[in-house]
C-alpha positions in Angstrom: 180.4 62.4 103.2 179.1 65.8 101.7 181.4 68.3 102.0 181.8 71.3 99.5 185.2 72.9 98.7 184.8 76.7 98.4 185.3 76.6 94.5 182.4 74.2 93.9 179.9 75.9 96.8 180.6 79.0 94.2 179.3 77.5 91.2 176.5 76.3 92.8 175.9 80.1 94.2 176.3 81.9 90.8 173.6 79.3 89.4 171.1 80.2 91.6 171.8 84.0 91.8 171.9 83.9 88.1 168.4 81.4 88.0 165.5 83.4 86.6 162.3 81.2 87.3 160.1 79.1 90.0 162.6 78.4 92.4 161.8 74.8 92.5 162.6 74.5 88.5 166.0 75.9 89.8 166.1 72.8 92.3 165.9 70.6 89.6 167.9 72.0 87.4 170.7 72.2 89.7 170.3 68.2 90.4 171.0 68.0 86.7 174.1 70.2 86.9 175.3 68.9 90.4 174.5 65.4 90.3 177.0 64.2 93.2 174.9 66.3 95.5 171.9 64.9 97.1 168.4 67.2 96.0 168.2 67.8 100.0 171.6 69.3 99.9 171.1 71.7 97.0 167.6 73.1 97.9 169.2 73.6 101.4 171.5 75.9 99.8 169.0 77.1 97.4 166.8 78.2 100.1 169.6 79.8 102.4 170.7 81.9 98.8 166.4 82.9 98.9 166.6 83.9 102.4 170.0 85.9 102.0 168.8 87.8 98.6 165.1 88.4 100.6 166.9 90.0 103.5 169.3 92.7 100.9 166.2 93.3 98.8 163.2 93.3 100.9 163.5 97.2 102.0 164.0 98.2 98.3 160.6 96.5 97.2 158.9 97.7 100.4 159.5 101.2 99.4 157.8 100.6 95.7 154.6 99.0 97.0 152.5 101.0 96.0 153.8 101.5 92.6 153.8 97.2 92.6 150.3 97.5 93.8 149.4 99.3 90.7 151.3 97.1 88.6 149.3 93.8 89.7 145.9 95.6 89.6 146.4 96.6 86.0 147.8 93.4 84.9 144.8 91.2 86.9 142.3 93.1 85.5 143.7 93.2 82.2 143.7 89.3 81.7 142.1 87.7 85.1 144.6 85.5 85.4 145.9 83.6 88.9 149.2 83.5 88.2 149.7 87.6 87.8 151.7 87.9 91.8 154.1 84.5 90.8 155.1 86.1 86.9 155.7 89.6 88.9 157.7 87.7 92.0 159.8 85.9 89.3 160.7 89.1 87.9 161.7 90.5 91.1 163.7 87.2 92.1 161.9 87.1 95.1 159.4 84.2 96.4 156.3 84.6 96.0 154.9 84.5 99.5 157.0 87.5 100.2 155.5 89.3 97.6 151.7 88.8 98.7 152.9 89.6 102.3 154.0 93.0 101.1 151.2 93.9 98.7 148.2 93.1 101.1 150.0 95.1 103.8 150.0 98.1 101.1 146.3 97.5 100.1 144.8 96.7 103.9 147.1 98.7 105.2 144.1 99.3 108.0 144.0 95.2 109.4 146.5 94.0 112.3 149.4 92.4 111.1 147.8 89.4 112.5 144.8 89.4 110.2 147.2 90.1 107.3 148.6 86.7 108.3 145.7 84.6 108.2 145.3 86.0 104.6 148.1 84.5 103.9 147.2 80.5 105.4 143.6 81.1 104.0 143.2 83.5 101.0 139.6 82.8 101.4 139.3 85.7 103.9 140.9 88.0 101.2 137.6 90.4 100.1 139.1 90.8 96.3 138.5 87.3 95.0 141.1 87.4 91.8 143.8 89.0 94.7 142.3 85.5 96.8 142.7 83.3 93.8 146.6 84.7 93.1 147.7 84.5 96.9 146.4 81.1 96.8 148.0 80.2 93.3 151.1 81.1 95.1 150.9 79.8 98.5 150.8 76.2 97.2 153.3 76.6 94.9 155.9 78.6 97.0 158.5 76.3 98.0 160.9 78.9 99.8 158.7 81.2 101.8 155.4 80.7 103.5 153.1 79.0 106.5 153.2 75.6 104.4 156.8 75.6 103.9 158.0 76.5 107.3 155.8 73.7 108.4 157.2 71.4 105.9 161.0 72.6 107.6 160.2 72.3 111.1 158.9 68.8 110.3 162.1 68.3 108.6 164.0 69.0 111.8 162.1 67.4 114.6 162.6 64.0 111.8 166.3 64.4 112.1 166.0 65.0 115.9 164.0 61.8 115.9 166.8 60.0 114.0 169.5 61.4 116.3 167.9 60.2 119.4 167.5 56.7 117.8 171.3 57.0 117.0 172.5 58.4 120.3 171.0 55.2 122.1 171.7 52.7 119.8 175.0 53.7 119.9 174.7 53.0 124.0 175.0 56.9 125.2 173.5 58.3 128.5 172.2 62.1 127.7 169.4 64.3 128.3 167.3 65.3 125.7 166.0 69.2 125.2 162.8 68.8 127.2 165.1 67.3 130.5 167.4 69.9 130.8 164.9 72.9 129.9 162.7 71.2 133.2 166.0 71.8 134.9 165.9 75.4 134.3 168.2 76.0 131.4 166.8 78.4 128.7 169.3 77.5 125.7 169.8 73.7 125.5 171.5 71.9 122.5 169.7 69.0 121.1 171.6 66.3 123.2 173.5 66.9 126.4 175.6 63.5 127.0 175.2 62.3 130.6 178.4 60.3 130.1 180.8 62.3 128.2 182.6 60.1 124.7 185.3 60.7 123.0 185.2 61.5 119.0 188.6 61.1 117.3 190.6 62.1 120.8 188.5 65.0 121.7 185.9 64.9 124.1 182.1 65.3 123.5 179.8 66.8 125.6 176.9 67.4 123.5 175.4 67.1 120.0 173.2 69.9 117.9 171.6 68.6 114.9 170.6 71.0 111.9 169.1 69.5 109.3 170.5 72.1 106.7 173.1 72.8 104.7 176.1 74.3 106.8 177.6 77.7 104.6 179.5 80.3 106.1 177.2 82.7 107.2 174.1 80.7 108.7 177.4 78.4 110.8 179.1 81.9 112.5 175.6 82.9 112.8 174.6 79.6 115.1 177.7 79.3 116.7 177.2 83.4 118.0 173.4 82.4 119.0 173.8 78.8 120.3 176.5 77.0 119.6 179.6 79.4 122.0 177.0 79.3 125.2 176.9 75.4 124.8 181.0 75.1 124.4 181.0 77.6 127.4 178.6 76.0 129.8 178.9 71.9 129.2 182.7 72.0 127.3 183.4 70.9 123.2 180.7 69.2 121.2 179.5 68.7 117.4 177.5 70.0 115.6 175.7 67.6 112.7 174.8 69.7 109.8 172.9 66.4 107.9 172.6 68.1 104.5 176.5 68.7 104.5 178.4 71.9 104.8 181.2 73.8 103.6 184.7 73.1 104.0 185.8 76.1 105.5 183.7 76.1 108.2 185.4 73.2 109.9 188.2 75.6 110.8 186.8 78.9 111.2 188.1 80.5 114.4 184.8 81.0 115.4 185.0 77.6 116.4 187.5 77.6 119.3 188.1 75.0 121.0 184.8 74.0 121.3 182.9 73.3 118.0 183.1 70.5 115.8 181.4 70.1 112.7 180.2 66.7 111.3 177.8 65.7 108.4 176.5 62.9 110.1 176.5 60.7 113.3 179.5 59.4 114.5 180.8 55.8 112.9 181.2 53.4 115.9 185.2 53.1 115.0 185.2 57.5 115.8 184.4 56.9 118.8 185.2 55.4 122.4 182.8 55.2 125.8 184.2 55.7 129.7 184.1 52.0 131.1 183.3 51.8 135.2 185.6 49.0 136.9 183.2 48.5 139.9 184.9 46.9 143.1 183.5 43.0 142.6 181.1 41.8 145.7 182.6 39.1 147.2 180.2 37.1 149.4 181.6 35.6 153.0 182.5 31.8 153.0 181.6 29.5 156.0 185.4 30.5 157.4 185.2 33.6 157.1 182.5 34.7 158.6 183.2 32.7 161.1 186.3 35.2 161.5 184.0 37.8 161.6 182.3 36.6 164.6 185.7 35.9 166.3 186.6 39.6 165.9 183.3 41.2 167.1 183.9 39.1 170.4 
C-alpha cells in the first residue's frame, strides 16, 4: 500500500525543488534517499513538481527570450557544443523541451505554431544545424517534457487500463468500458462503468477511474472538478485507483463528497461483495400433473 503522510510527501518536495541537475539524476537520487517508494512513484511526483514549477515560471522566461536567445547563440558559437540548451535549461530549472519550444518561437517567430512543432519531433527540419544538433541532444534526453515523453505516458496509462480491465473481469464484474458508453452518447465517461453495481467495504460502487500517477493534492481536486464530481453525479459513488499511490490527505478532502473514493490499487477479493439473482427454479410438469392441466382447460 503506497500511501504518503503529508510530512514525508514534504521531504520528497523540498528534494526536488532544491535538485539542481538532469531531472532523471534527481530520479535516481531520490530512489536512494526514499527507498520504500517504488521509482514509478517518485518520478510520478517528480514530474507533477516539473509541471507545477513550468506553469509559475514559464511567463517569466517567455518575457526574456530574446535576451536567452542571445545567450545560447554566444555560447554555441563560442564552443560548438550540443549540449549548450540542456546546461542553460538546468540553470533555469526547467526541462529542456520547454526551453527549445520557447527559443525557436523567439528565432522563427514567422512559422505556424504547427511547424514549430515538428521542429521539435524532428530537429532535422531546423535550418541552423548546431540549434538542430542541441534540440535533438535534448529531445532524447528530456524525460519530463516532450513528444517522446508524452508518448511514453499515454502508453503508461492505456497499460494500466489494460490491467484494470483484466482485473474487473477476473474479478467476475459486468461494466462497460469507455468506448460502450461514449457509443451511447455520453461525452465524459470514467474508465469503467459497472453494469452490476458491488459493494467495496459497505459502500456501493458504481464505477472505477484509473490514473496511473501519483495522487497529490492539487492534480486529485483538479480531476475530481474536471471528471471525477460529473461521474459521482450522473452514475452515484465510485473509486478512483491512483496506481502509483497518493497522499494521505486526499482520502478525506471535502472535495470528495459522498461520492469519491480513493484507492491505490484494485480491490482485494475479501473488500468486496457482488449482488446474487435468486431466479424462480423451472419446474417441469409430471405425468399427473399435466394431466391436471388438461382436466382444468376442459
Amino acid at each position: 500500500m503506497v500511501v504518503i503522510s503529508v510530512k514525508r510527501f514534504t521531504e520528497i518536495q523540498n528534494f526536488i525543488r532544491n535538485y539542481h541537475g538532469l531531472f532523471v539524476n534527481c530520479n535516481m537520487e531520490l530512489e536512494v534517499k526514499f527507498p520504500e517508494y517504488s521509482s514509478d512513484t517518485l518520478g510520478s511526483i517528480t514530474a507533477k513538481e516539473v509541471v507545477q514549477r513550468v506553469k509559475s515560471n514559464h511567463s517569466k522566461i517567455s518575457a526574456k527570450a530574446a535576451s536567452l536567445v542571445k545567450e545560447y547563440q554566444a555560447i554555441a558559437r563560442q564552443t560548438l557544443a550540443h549540449d549548450v540548451l540542456q546546461k542553460m535549461a538546468i540553470e533555469l530549472q526547467i526541462p529542456s523541451i520547454v526551453l527549445c519550444r520557447i527559443l525557436l518561437a523567439k528565432i522563427y517567430s514567422d512559422m505556424a505554431k504547427s511547424e514549430l512543432n515538428e521542429m521539435l519531433r524532428m530537429p532535422d527540419l531546423i535550418p541552423d544545424s548546431l540549434l538542430a544538433v542541441n534540440v535533438s541532444y535534448c529531445l532524447y534526453s528530456e524525460t519530463m517534457d516532450g513528444p517522446i515523453t508524452d508518448l511514453v505516458r499515454r502508453f503508461i496509462g492505456e497499460e494500466y487500463e489494460v490491467r484494470l480491465k483484466k482485473m474487473a473481469r477476473d474479478a467476475g464484474m459486468v461494466f462497460y468500458d469507455e468506448g460502450d458508453l461514449r457509443r451511447t452518447g455520453y461525452d465524459k465517461t470514467p474508465d469503467l462503468k459497472m453494469a452490476v453495481p458491488f459493494m467495496y467495504r459497505g459502500q456501493v460502487i458504481n464505477w472505477i477511474e484509473s490514473k496511473a500517477s501519483f495522487g497529490d493534492m492539487d492534480s486529485h481536486k483538479r480531476y475530481v472538478k474536471d471528471q471525477l464530481s460529473s461521474y459521482g453525479n450522473r452514475f452515484g459513488p465510485g473509486i478512483v485507483i491512483y496506481w502509483f499511490g497518493y497522499l494521505e490527505s486526499i482520502a478525506d478532502c471535502p472535495e470528495n463528497g459522498n461520492y469519491v473514493i480513493v484507492t491505490d490499487g484494485f480491490p482485494a477479493k475479501d473488500e468486496m461483495e457482488f449482488l446474487t439473482f435468486n431466479l424462480p427454479a423451472f419446474v417441469e410438469d409430471d405425468d399427473n400433473s399435466s394431466e391436471d392441466n388438461r382436466n382444468r382447460t376442459k
